[in-house]
C-alpha positions as a Markdown table, in Angstrom:
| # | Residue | x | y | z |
|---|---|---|---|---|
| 1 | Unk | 93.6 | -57.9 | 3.5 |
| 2 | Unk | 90.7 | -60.2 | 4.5 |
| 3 | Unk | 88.8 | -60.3 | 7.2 |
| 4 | Unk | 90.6 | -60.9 | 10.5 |
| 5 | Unk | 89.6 | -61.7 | 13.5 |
| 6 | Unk | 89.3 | -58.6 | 15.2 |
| 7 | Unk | 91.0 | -60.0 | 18.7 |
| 8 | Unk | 93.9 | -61.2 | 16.8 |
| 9 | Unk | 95.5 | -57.4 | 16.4 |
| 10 | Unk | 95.6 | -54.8 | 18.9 |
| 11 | Unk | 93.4 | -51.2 | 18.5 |
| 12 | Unk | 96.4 | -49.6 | 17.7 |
| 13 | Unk | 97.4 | -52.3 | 14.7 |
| 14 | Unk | 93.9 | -51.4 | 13.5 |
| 15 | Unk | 94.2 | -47.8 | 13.9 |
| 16 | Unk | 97.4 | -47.5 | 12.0 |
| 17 | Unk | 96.4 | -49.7 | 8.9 |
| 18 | Unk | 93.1 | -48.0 | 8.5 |
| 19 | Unk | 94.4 | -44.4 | 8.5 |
| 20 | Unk | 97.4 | -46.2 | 5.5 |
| 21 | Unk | 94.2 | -47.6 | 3.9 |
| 22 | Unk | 92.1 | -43.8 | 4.2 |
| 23 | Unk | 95.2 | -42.6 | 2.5 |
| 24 | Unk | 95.7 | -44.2 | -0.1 |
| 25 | Unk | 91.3 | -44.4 | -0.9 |
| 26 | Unk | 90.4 | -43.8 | -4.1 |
| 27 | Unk | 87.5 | -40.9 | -4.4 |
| 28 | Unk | 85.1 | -40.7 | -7.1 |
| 29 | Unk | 85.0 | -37.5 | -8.9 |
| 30 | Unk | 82.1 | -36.6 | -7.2 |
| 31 | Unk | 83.5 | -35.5 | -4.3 |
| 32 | Unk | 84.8 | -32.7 | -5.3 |
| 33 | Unk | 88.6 | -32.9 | -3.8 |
| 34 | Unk | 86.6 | -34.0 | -0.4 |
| 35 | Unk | 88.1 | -35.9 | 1.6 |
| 36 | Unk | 87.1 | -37.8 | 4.9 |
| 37 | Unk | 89.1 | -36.6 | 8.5 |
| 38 | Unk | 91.2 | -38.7 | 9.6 |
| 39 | Unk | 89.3 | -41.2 | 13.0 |
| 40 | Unk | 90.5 | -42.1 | 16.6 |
| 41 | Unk | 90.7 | -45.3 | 17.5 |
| 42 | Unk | 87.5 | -45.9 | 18.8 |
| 43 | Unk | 85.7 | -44.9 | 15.3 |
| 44 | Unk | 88.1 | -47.5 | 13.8 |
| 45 | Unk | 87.1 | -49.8 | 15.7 |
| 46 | Unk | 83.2 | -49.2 | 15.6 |
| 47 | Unk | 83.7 | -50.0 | 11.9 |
| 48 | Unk | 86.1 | -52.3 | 11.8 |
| 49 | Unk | 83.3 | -54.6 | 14.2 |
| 50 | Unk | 80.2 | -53.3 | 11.9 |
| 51 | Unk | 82.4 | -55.0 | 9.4 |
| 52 | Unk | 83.6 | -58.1 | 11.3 |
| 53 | Unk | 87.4 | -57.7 | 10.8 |
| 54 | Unk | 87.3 | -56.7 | 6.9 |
| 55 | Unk | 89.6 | -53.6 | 6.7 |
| 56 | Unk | 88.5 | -52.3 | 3.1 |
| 57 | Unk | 84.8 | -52.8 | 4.0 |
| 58 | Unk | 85.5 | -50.6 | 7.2 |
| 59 | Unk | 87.3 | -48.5 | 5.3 |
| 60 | Unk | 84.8 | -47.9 | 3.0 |
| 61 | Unk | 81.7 | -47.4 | 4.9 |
| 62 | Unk | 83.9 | -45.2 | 7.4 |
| 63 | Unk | 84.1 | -42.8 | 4.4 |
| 64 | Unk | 80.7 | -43.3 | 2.7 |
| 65 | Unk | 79.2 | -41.8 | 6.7 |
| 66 | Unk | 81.9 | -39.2 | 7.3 |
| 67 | Unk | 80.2 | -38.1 | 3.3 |
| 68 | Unk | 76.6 | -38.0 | 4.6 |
| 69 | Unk | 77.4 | -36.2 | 7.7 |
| 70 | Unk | 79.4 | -33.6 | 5.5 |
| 71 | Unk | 76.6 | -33.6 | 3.0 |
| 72 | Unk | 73.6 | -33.1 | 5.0 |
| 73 | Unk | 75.7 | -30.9 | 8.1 |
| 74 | Unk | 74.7 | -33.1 | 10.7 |
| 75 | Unk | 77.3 | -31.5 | 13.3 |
| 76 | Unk | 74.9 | -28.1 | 12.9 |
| 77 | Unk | 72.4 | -30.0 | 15.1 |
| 78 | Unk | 72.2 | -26.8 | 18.0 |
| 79 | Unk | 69.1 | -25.0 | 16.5 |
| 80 | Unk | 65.6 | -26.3 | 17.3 |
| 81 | Unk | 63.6 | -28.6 | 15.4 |
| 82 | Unk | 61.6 | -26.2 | 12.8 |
| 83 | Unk | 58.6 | -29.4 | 13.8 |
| 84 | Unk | 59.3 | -29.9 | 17.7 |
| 85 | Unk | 55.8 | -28.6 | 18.2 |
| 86 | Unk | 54.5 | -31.5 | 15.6 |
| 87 | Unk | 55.6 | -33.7 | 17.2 |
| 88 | Unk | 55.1 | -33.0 | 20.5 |
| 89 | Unk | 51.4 | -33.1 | 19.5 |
| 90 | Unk | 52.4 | -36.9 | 18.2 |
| 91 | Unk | 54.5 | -38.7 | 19.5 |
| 92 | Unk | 55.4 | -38.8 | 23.4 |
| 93 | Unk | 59.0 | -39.3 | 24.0 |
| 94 | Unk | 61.5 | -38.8 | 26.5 |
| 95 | Unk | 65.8 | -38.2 | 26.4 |
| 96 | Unk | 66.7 | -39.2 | 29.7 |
| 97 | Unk | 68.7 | -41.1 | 32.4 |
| 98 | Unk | 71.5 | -43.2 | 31.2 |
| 99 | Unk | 72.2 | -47.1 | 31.6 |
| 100 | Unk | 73.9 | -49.0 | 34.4 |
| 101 | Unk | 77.1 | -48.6 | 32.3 |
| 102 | Unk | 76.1 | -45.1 | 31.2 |
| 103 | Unk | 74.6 | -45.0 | 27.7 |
| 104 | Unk | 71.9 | -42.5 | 26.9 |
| 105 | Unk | 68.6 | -43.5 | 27.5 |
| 106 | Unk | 65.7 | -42.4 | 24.8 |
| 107 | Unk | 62.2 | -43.9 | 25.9 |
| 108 | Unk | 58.9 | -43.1 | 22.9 |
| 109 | Unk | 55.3 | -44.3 | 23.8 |
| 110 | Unk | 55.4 | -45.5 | 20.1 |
| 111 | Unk | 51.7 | -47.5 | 20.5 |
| 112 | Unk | 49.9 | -44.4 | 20.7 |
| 113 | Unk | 51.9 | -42.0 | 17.9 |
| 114 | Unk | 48.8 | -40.7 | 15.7 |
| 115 | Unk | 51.0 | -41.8 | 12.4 |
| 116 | Unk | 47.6 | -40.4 | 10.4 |
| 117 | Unk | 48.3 | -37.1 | 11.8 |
| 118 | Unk | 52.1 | -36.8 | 12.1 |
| 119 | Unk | 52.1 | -37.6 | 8.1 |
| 120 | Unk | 49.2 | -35.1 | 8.1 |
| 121 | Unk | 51.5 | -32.4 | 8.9 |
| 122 | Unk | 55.1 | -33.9 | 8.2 |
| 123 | Unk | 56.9 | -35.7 | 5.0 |
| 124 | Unk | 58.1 | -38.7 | 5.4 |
| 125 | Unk | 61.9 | -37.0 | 5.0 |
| 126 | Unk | 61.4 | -35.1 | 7.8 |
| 127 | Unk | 60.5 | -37.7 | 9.7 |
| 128 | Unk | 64.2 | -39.3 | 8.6 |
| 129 | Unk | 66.0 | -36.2 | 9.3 |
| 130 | Unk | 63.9 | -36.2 | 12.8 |
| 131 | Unk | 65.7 | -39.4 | 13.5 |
| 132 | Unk | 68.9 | -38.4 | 11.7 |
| 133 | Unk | 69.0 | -35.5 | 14.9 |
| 134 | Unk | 68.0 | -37.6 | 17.2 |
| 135 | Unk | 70.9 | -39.9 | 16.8 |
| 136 | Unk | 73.1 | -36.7 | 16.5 |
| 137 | Unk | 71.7 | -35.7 | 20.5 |
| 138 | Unk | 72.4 | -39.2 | 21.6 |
| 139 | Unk | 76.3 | -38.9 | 20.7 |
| 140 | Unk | 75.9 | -35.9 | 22.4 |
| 141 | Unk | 74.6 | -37.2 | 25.3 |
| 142 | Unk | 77.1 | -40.2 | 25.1 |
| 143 | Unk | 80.0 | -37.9 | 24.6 |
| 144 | Unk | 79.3 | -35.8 | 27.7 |
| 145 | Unk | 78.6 | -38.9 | 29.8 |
| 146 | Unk | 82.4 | -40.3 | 28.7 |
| 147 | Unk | 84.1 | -36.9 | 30.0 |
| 148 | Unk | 82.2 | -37.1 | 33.2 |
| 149 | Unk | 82.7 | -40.8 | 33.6 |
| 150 | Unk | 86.7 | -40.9 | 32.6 |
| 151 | Unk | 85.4 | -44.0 | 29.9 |
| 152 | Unk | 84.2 | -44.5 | 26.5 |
| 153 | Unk | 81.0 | -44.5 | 26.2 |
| 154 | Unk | 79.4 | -44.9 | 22.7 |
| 155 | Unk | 75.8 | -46.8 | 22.3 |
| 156 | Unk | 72.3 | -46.3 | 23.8 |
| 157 | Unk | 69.3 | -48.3 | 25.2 |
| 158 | Unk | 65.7 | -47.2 | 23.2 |
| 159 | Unk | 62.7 | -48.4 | 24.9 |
| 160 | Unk | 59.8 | -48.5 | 22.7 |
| 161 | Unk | 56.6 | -48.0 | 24.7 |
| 162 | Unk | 53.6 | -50.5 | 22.3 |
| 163 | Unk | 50.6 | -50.1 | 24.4 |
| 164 | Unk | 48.0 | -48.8 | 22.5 |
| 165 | Unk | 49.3 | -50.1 | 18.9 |
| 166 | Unk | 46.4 | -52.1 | 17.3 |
| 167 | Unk | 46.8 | -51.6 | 13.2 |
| 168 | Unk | 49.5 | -52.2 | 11.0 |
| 169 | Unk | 51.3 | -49.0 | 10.7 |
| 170 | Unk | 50.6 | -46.4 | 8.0 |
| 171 | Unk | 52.8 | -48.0 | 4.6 |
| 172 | Unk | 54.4 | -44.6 | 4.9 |
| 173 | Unk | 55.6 | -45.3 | 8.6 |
| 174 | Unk | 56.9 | -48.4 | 8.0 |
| 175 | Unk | 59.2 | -46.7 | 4.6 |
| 176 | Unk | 60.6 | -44.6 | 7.1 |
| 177 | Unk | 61.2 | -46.9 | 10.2 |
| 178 | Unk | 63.1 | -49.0 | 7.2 |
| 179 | Unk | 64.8 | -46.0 | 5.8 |
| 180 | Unk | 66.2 | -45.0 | 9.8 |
| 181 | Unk | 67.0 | -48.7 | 10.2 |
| 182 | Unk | 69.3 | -48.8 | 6.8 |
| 183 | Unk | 70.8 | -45.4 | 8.2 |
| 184 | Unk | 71.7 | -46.3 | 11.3 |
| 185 | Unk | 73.7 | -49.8 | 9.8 |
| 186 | Unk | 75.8 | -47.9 | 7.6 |
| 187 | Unk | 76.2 | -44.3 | 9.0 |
| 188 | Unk | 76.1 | -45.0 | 12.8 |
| 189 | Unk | 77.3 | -48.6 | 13.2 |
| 190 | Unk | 77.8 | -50.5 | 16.5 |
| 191 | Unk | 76.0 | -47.4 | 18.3 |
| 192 | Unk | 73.0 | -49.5 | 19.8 |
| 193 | Unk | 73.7 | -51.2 | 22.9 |
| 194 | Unk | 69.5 | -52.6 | 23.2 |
| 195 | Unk | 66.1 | -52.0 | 22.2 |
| 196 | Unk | 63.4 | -53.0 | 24.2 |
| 197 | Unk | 59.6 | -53.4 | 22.9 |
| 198 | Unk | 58.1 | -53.5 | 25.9 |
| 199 | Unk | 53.8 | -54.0 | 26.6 |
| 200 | Unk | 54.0 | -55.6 | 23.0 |
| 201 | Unk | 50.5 | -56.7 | 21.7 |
| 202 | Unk | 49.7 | -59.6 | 19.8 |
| 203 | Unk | 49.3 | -57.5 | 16.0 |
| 204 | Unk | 53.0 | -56.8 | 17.0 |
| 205 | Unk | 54.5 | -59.8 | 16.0 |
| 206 | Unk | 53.8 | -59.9 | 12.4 |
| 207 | Unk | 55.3 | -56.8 | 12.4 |
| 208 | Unk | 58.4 | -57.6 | 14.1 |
| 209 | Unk | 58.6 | -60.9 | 11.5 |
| 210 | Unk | 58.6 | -58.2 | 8.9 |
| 211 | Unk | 61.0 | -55.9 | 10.4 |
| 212 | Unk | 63.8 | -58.7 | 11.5 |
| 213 | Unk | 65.3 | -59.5 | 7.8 |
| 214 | Unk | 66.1 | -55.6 | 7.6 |
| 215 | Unk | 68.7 | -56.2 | 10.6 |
| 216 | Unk | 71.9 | -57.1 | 10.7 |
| 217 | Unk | 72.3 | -60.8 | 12.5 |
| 218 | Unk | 74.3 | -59.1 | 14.9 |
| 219 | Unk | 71.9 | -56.3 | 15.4 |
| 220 | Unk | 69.1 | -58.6 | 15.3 |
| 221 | Unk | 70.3 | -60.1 | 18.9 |
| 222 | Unk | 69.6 | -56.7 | 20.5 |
| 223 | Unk | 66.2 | -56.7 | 20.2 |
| 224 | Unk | 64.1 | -57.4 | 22.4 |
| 225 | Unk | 60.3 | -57.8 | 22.0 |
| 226 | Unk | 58.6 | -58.3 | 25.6 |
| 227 | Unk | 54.9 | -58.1 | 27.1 |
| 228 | Unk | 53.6 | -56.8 | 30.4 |
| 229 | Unk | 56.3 | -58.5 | 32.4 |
| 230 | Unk | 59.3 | -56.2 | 30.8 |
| 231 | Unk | 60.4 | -54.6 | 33.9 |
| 232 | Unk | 63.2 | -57.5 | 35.6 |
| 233 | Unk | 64.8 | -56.7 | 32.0 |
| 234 | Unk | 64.6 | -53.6 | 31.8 |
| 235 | Unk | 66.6 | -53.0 | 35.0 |
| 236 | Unk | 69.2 | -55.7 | 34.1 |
| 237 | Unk | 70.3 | -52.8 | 32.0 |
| 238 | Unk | 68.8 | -49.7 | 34.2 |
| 239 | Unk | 68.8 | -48.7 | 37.5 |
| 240 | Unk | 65.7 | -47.7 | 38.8 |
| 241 | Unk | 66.6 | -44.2 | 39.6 |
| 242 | Unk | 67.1 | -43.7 | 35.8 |
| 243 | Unk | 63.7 | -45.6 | 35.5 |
| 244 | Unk | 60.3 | -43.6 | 34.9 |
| 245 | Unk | 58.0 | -44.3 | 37.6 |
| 246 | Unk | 55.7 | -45.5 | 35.1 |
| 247 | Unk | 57.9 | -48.4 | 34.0 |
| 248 | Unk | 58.6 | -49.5 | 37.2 |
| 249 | Unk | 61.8 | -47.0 | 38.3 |
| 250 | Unk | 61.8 | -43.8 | 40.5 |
| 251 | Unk | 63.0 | -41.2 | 38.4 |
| 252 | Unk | 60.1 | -38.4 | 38.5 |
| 253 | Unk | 60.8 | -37.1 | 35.0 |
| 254 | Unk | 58.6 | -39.0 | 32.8 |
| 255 | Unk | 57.2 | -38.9 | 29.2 |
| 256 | Unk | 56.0 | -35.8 | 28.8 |
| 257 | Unk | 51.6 | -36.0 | 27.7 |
| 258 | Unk | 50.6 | -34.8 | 24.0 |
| 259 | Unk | 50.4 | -30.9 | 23.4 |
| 260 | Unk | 47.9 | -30.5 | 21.0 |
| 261 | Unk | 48.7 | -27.5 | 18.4 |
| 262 | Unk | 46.6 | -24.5 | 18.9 |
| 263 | Unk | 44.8 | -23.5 | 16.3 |
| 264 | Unk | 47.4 | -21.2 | 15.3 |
| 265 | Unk | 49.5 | -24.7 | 14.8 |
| 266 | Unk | 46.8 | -26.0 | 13.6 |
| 267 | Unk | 46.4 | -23.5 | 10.7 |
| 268 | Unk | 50.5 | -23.3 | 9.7 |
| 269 | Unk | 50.1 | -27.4 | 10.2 |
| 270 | Unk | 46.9 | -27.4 | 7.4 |
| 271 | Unk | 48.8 | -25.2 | 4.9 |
| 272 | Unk | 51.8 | -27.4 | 5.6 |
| 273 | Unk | 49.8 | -30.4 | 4.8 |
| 274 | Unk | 48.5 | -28.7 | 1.8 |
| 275 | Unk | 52.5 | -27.8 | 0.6 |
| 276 | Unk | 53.2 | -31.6 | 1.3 |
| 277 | Unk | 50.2 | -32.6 | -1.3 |
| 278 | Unk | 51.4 | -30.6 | -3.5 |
| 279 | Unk | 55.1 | -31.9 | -3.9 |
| 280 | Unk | 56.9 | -29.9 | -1.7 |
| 281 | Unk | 58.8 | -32.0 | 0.3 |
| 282 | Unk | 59.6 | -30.2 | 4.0 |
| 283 | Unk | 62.4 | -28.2 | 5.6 |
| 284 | Unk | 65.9 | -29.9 | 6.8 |
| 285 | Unk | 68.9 | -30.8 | 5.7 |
| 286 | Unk | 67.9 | -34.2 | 4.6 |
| 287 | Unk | 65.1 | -33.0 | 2.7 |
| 288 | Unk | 64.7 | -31.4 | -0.7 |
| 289 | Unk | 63.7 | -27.5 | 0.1 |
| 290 | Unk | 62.6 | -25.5 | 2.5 |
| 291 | Unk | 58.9 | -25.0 | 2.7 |
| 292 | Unk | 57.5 | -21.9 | 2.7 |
| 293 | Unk | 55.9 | -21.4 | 5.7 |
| 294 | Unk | 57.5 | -20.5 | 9.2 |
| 295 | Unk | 55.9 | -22.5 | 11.7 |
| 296 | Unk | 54.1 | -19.6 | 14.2 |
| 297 | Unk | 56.3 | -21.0 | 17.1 |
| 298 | Unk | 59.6 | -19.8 | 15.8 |
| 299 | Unk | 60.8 | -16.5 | 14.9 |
| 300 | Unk | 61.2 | -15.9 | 10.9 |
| 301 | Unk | 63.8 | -17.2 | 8.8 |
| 302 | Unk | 66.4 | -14.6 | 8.1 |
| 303 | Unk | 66.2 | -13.5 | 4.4 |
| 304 | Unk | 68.1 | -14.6 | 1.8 |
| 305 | Unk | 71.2 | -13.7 | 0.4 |
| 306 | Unk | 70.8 | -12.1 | -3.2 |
| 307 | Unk | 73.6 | -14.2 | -4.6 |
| 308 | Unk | 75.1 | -17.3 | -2.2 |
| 309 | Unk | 78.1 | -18.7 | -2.8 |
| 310 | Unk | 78.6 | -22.4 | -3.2 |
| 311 | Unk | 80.0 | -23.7 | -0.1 |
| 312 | Unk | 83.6 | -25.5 | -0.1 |
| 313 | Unk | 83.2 | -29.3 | -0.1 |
| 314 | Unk | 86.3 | -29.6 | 2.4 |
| 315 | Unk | 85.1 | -29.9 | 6.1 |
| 316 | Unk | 85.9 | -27.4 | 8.3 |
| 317 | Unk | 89.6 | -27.4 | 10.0 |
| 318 | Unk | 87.8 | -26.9 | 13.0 |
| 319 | Unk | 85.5 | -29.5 | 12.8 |
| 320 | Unk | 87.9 | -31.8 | 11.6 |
| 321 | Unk | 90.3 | -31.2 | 14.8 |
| 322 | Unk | 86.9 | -31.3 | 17.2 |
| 323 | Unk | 86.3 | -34.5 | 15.8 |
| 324 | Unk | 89.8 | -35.7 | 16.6 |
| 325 | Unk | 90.8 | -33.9 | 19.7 |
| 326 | Unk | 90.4 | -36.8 | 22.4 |
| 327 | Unk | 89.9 | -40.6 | 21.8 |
| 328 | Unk | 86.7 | -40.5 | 22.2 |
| 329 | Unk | 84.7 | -36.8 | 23.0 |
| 330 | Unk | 83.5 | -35.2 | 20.0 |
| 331 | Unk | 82.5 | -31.9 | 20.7 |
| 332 | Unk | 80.6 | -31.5 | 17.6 |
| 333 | Unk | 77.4 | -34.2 | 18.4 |
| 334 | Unk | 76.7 | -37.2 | 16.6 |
| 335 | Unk | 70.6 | -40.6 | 18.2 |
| 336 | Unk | 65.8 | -41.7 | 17.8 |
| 337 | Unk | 62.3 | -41.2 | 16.5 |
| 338 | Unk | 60.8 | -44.2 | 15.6 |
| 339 | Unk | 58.0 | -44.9 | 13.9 |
């Protein structure tokens, strides 16, 4: 099958032949008898869009995700971020308030983010992962939002604070803003419902002309790169309770202002930067080892075990029925720093 256009058959008619097509998929011998858990209907259909009616093409990006989430655990997202404290000496941002049709809101003051020091004291793979857990808490968010709202409700609104940018980001911040971007199309498609750009400066739009042929067509349309004179836009999509005062709204709870490390952070964030010269590439599941330093902030890393065993490369039943329990909440989380 072709594509189709995707009105032509009902959710159900896509649901059925995706799950005979997930079937009957032929897995590389890399995966180790892994296979990917069977979707509701309103993953199907997230695909099946991101794909514009092609049922293979769905069918084969559907199980190329479900492998990365396996891979790099992305439903263990409950412990804190080993670099919360790095980057809340960084890069203000803000998880907050949800849409007028209640997606998750996430709002960054990305103009000011000290991308000198952030890459000072972070790889740029933890700086992925960052965003890899971010998009994790937004299907969080989204998911709770959907029981307490009776609806599905699966995308989020970014508003990207630019005040204050005036240099072309750091080569390394722009990898990684391309590396979340390429992410986000093929492991968390039709999740974005807008991004906004709002007090954009003039050295802004070269680097939006750079940025656009990374996107999707589609995508592409949801951006939206404004001045000053953002807020009539802003609450097309937002009411102004779920607004920051500062961009025009009444809800008190705004970005929070840059903690500077101590100079106990300070010291753990020079030896880290010292580890990251020398090759070793940062903590996380997305990254290639774990560092070995404890930031001073959290407790120690349990030691160790003298022989590990090689985990099973079959999800969890557990997770596998979590994932599937309800047509749309997913208890296990599946959100956005960027750079």
């Amino acid at each position: 099958m072709g594509k189709v256009d995707i009105e032509v058959r009902s959710d159900a008619e896509w649901h059925e032949d995706f799950c005979e097509q997930l079937r009957e998929y032929d897995y590389d011998d890399s995966t180790a008898g892994w296979k990917a858990p069977h979707p509701n209907t309103a993953a199907v259909m997230r695909y099946v869009r991101a794909r514009k009616g092609d049922l293979a093409a769905a069918v084969k990006q559907y199980v190329q995700a479900e492998r990365f989430f396996f891979e790099q655990k992305t439903w263990t997202m409950d412990s804190p971020d080993p670099l919360e404290e790095c980057y809340a000496a960084t890069c203000p941002h803000l998880n907050a308030g949800f849409g007028r049709e209640g997606e998750p809101l996430y709002f960054e003051r990305t103009g000011v983010i000290n991308q000198a020091e952030l890459l000072k004291i972070t790889h740029p793979k933890d700086l992925v992962w960052r965003h890899v857990r971010q998009q994790e808490l937004f299907i969080r968010r989204a998911q709770q939002k959907s029981a307490e709202l009776g609806k599905l409700i699966e995308k989020q609104i970014i508003i990207m604070d630019m005040k204050g940018l005036s240099f072309w980001p750091n080569p390394r911040a722009f990898a990684v803003f391309k590396e979340t971007i390429r992410i986000d199309q093929a492991y968390y498609p039709e999740r974005l419902k807008a991004v906004f750009f709002i007090n954009s400066p003039l050295i802004f739009r070269p680097i939006w002309g750079a940025i656009r042929p990374w996107l999707d067509p589609l995508t592409r349309d949801k951006f939206h790169v404004l001045g000053s004179s953002y807020q009539e836009a802003l609450l097309e999509k937002i009411t102004p309770e779920n607004l920051p005062e500062e961009y025009g709204g009444t809800m008190s709870v705004g970005l929070a202002p840059l903690v500077p490390l101590d100079a106990e952070g300070q010291g753990w964030a020079m030896e880290r930067a010292k580890d990251i010269e020398a090759g070793n590439t940062g903590r996380g599941h997305y990254a290639s080892g774990e560092g070995p330093v404890t930031p001073p902030w959290l407790p120690p890393p349990p030691a160790k075990p003298t022989a590990p065993t090689r985990p099973s490369l079959t999800r969890p039943s557990s997770v596998t029925s979590k994932r599937s329990s309800t047509p749309w909440i997913v208890p296990g989380a599946r959100g956005s720093l960027w750079l």
